[in-house]
C-alpha positions in Angstrom: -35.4 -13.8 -8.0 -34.9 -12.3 -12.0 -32.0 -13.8 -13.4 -29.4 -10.9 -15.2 -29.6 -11.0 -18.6 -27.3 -10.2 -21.8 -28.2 -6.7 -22.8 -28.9 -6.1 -26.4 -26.5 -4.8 -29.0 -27.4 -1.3 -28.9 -27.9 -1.0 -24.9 -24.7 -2.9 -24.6 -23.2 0.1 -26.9 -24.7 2.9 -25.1 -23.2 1.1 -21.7 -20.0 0.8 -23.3 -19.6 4.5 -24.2 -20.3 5.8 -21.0 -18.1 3.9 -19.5 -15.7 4.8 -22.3 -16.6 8.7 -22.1 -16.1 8.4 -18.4 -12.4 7.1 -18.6 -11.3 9.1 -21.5 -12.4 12.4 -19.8 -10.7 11.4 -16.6 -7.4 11.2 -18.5 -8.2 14.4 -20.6 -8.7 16.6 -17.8 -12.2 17.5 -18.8 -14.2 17.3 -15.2 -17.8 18.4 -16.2 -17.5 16.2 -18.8 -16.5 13.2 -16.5 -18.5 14.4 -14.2 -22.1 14.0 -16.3 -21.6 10.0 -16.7 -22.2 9.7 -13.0 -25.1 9.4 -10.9 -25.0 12.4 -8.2 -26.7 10.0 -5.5 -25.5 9.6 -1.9 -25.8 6.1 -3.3 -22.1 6.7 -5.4 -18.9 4.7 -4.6 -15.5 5.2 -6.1 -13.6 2.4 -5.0 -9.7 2.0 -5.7 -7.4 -0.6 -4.6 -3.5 -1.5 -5.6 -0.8 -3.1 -3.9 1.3 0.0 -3.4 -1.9 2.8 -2.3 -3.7 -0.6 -0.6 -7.8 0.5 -0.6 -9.4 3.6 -1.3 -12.8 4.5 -0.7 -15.1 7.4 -1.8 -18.6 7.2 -0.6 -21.7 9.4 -1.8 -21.4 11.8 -4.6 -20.2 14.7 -2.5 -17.3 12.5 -1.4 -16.5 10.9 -5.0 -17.3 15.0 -6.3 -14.9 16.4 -4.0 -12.0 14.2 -4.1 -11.7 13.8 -8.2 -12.2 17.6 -8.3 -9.2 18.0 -6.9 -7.4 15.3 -8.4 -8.8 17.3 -11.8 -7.1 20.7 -10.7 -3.7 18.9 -9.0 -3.5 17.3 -13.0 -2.2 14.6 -11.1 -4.2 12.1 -13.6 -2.6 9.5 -15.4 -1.2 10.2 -18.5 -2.4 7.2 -20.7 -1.4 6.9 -24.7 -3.9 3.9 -25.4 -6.4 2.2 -23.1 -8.0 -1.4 -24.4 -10.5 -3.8 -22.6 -10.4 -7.1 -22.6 -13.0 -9.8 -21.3 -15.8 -7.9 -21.6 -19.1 -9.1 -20.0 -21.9 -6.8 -19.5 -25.6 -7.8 -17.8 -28.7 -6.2 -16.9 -31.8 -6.5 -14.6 -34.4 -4.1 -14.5 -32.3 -0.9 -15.1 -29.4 -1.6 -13.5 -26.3 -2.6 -15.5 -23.4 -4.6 -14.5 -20.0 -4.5 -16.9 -16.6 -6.1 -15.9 -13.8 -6.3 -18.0 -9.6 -6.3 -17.6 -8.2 -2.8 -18.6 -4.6 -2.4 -20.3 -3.1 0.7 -20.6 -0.2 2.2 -21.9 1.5 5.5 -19.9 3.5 7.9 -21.8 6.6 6.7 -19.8 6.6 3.5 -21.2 5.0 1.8 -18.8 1.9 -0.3 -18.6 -1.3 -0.8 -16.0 -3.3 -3.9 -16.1 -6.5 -3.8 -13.3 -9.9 -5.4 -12.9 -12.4 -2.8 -13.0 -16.2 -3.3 -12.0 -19.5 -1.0 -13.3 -22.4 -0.6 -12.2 -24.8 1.7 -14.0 -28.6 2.9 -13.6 -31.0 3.7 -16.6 -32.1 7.7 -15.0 -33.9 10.0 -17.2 -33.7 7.9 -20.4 -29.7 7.6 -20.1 -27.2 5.3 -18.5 -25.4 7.3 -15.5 -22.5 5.5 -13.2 -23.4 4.6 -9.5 -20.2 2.3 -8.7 -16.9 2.3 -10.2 -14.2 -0.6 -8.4 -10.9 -0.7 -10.1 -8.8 -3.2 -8.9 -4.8 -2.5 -10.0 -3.5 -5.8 -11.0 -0.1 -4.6 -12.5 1.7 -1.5 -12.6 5.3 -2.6 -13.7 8.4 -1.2 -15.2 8.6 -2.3 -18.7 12.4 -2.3 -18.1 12.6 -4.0 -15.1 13.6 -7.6 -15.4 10.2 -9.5 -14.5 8.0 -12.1 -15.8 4.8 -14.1 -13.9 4.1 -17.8 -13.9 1.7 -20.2 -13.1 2.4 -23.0 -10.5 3.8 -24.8 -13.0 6.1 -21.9 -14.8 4.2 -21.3 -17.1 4.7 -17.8 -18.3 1.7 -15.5 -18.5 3.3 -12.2 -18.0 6.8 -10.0 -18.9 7.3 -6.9 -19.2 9.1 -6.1 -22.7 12.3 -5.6 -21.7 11.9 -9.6 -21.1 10.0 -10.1 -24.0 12.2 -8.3 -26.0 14.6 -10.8 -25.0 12.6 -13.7 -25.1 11.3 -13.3 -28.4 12.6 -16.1 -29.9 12.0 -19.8 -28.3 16.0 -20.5 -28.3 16.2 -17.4 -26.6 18.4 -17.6 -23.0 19.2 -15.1 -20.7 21.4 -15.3 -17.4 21.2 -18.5 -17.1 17.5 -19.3 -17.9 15.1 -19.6 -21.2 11.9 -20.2 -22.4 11.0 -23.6 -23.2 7.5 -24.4 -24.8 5.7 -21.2 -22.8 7.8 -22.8 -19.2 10.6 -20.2 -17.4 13.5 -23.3 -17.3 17.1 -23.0 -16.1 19.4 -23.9 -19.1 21.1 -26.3 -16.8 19.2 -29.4 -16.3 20.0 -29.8 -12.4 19.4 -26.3 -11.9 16.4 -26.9 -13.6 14.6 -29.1 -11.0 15.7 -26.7 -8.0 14.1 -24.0 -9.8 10.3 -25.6 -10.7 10.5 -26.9 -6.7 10.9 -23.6 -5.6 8.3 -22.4 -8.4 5.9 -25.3 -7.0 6.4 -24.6 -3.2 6.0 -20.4 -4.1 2.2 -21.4 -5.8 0.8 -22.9 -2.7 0.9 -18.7 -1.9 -1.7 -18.2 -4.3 -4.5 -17.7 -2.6 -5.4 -14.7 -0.8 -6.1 -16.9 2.6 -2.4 -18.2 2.2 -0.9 -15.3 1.4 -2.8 -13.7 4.3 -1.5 -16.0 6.6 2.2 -16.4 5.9 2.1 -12.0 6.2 0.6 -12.8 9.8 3.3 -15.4 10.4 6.0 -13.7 9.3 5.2 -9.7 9.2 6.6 -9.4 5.3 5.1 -10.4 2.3 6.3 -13.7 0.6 10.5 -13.0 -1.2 12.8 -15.6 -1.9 16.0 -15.9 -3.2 16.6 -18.4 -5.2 20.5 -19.7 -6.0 21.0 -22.5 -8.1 24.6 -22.6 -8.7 27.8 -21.3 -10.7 27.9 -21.7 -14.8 30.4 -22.6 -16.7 32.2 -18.9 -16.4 31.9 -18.9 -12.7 28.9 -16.8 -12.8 26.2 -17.3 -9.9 22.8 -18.2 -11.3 19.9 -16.5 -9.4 16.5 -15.1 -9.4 14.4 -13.9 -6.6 10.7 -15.1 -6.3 7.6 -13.4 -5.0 3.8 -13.6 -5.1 0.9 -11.7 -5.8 -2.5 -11.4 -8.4 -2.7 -15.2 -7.7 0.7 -15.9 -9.7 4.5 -16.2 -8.9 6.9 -13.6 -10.0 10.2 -14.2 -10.7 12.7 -11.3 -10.9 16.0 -11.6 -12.8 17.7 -8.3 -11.2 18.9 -8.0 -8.3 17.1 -8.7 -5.1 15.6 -5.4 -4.4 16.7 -5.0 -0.5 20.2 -5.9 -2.1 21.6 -3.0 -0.8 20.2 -2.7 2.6 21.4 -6.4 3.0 25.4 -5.6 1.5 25.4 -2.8 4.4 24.1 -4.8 6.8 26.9 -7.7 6.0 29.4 -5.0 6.0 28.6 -4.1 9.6 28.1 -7.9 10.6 31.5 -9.0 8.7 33.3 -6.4 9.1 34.0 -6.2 5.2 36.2 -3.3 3.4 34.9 -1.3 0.6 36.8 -3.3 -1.8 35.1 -6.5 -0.7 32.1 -5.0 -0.2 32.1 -3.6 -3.8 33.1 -7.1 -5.4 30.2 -9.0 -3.1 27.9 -6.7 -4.9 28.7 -7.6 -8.3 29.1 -11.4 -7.3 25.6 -10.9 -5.7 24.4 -9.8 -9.2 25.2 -12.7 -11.0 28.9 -11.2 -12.3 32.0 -14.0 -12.8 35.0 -12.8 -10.7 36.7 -12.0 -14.3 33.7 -9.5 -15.3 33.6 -8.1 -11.9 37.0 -7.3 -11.8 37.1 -5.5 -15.5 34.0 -3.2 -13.5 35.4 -2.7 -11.2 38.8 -1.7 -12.5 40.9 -4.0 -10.2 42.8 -6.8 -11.5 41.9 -10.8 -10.8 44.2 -11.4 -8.6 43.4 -8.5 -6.6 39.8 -9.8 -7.0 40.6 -13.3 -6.3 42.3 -12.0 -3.2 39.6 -9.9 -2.0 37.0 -13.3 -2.6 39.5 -15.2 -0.2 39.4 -12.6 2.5 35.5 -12.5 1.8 35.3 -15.9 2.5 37.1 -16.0 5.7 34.9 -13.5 6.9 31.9 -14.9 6.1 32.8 -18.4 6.4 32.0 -19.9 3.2 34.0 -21.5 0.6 31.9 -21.0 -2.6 30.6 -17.8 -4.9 27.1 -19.7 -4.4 27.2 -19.9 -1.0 28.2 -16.5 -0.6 25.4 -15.0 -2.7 23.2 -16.8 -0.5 24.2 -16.0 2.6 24.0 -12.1 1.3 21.0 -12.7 0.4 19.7 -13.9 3.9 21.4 -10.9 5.8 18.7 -8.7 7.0 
């Protein structure tokens, strides 16, 4: 069998701008444009797969023509402000070229997509025409929300800048947690160890085949809350954990079935508005004192509402509480 091969400067540049002229087109709306870097072969396959729209698959030219035409005249295409590769590695073998390479692009909301994207091409006719596109959506994350990835070990190798904006600096700490030589720590040394255990046991998700079967086992994909403990201002420390791309994410808002779960503990507890309302900002990592300056009660009226909380529920602590709200449903 012939081994691939690097292809030479020039080839590798005349690969790289169809591929190039191919996505740019896409984005600009110019179909017969996008349309001439692709092989019109029953051969053709437009493959698309992302965590949210799960796999999509157009095979054969009619199919792939069809369907992007009228993604063309919906102008439903993503509206990107920069596109940049990374990782590139392109080979060939007797007219056929292979490229794969990490994409990174910025929408005009803000917001950033990171995939895996495969190429196949064929030499036809003295040009280099597409026969297999696979684009693999790795990320596609508000860069407001409150997320950053991690390795097994917390290392962080992903935020979105609302985090890195707040994380700039080493020193840097934020609800309870920092950054400490690349690791997402807990400020509080005992909370600390809690938090890389659950980090640890969240890794051995990883893999597709574990992930697989804890969804099989349970029927959800892999969340959990995790509650360390009260600071120093009575604030609950928390973060929820989930897994996907092969890394741990770790969310710093609130858990995003919060309010499905305060409703549900309403009905179960029979809690009032007012105690309902104050579990929701205790739930969110807000001291009694804050929560009450929200909203627009005083402490004691606070404090009170707490104690009935906890008679209802029957737990005796603000980190208790949280995670028992967070288990409901």
């Amino acid at each position: 069998m012939m081994s691939s091969t690097k292809v030479r400067i020039d080839e590798r540049d005349d690969i790289l701008a169809v591929i190039c002229k191919e996505t740019q087109s896409y984005f600009k709306l110019d179909f017969d444009q996008w349309a001439s870097c692709w092989l019109h072969d029953e051969r053709t396959m437009y493959v698309c797969s992302s965590q949210d729209m799960g796999l999509i698959v157009h095979k054969g030219w009619d199919a792939v023509y069809t369907n992007m035409q009228r993604d063309f005249t919906a102008g439903d295409n993503c509206k990107k402000l920069d596109v940049k590769r990374e990782n590139l590695d392109i080979t060939y073998q007797q007219g056929i070229a292979w490229a794969t390479f990490d994409e990174i692009s910025l929408n005009e909301n803000g917001d950033l997509d990171e995939s895996f994207q495969t190429r196949i091409l064929e030499w036809v006719d003295g040009a280099w025409k597409m026969v297999f596109l696979s684009l693999a959506v790795r990320r596609n994350q508000d860069q407001r929300s409150k997320q950053l990835a991690v390795t097994s070990d917390g290392h962080v190798v992903w935020m979105t800048k609302y985090m890195s904006d707040i994380f700039s600096a080493d020193s840097s700490e934020y609800a309870g947690f920092m950054i400490s030589a690349g690791r997402f720590r807990a400020t509080n040394p005992e909370f600390d160890k809690a938090l890389q255990n659950a980090i640890s046991r969240a890794a051995e998700l990883h893999s597709y085949a574990a992930q697989y079967r804890f969804m099989k086992r349970t029927g959800r994909g892999f969340r959990y809350p995790v509650i360390l403990g009260e600071d120093e201002f009575g604030s609950v420390i928390s973060c929820s954990l989930s897994v996907r791309d092969g890394v741990t994410y770790i969310d710093l808002a609130q858990d995003h079935a919060l309010e499905r779960r305060l409703l549900t503990s309403k009905v179960i507890f029979g809690l009032s508005n007012g105690q309902l309302a104050l579990s929701k900002h205790i739930a969110s990592g807000k001291s009694l004192t804050i929560s009450a300056g929200e909203l627009d009660i005083s402490v004691n009226t606070a404090r009170t509402h707490l104690t009935r909380i906890y008679e209802k529920t029957g737990v005796n602590s603000q980190t208790a509480l949280v995670r028992l709200l967070l288990s409901v449903g």
